[in-house]
C-alpha positions in Angstrom: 77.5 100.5 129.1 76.3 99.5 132.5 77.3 96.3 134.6 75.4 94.6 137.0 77.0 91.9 138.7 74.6 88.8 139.8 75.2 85.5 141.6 75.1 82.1 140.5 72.4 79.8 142.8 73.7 76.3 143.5 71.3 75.3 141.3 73.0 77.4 138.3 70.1 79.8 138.4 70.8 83.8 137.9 68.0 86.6 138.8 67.5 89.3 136.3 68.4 92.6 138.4 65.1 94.7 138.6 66.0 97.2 136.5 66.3 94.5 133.7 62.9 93.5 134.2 61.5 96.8 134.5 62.9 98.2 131.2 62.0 94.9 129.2 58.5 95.2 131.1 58.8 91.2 132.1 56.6 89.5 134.5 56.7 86.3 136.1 56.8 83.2 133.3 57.7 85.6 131.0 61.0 84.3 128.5 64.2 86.0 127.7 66.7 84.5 125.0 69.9 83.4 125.8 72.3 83.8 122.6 75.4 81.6 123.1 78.7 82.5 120.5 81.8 81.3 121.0 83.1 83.9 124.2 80.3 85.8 124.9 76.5 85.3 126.7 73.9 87.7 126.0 70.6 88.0 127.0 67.8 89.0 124.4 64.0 89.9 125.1 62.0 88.0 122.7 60.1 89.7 119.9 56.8 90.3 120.4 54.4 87.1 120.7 51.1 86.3 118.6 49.4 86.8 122.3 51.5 89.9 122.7 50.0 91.6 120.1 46.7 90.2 120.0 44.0 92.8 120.9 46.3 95.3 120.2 45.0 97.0 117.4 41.7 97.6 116.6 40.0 95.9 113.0 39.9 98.9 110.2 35.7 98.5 110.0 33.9 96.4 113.0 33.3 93.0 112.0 29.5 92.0 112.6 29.4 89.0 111.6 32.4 86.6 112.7 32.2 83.7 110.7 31.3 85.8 107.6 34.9 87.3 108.0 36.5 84.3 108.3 34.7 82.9 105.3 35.9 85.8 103.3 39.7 85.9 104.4 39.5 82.1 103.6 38.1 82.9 100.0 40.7 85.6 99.6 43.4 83.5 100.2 42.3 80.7 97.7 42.4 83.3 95.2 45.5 84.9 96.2 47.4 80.9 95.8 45.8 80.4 92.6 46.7 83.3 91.3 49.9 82.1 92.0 49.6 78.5 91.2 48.9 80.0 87.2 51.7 82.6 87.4 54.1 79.7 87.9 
């Protein structure tokens, strides 16, 4: 395990050391988590975000018509709660 030893501002702020930020990728506004126990601090990189991942992957078949789709996935759903609606 490596230390890295930081300074506290007047303000109580910290900086995350470079090498931090360059492994966990983070950019300016970006969030970390801070997880508080009794004796201990430690700082988490969030899982990855809705806006993370969106545009990430690529749809299985390319999707003409928009609003069709959405129609669809809406109509699939419906089904899938009825289903379970009966089922209960």
């Amino acid at each position: 395990m490596k230390r890295v030893y930081v300074s506290i501002t007047q303000r109580g702020q910290v900086t995350l050391p470079a090498e931090v930020r360059r492994r966990w990728r983070l950019k300016p506004r970006d969030q970390v988590i801070f997880e508080i126990s009794d004796d201990q601090v430690q700082v988490k990189r969030p899982e990855m975000t809705l806006e993370e991942t969106f545009g990430s992957l690529r749809p299985r078949r390319p999707i003409k018509d928009i609003d069709k789709a959405i129609r669809e996935a809406k109509e699939e759903k419906v089904e899938r709660d009825r289903k379970k609606l009966i089922r209960q």
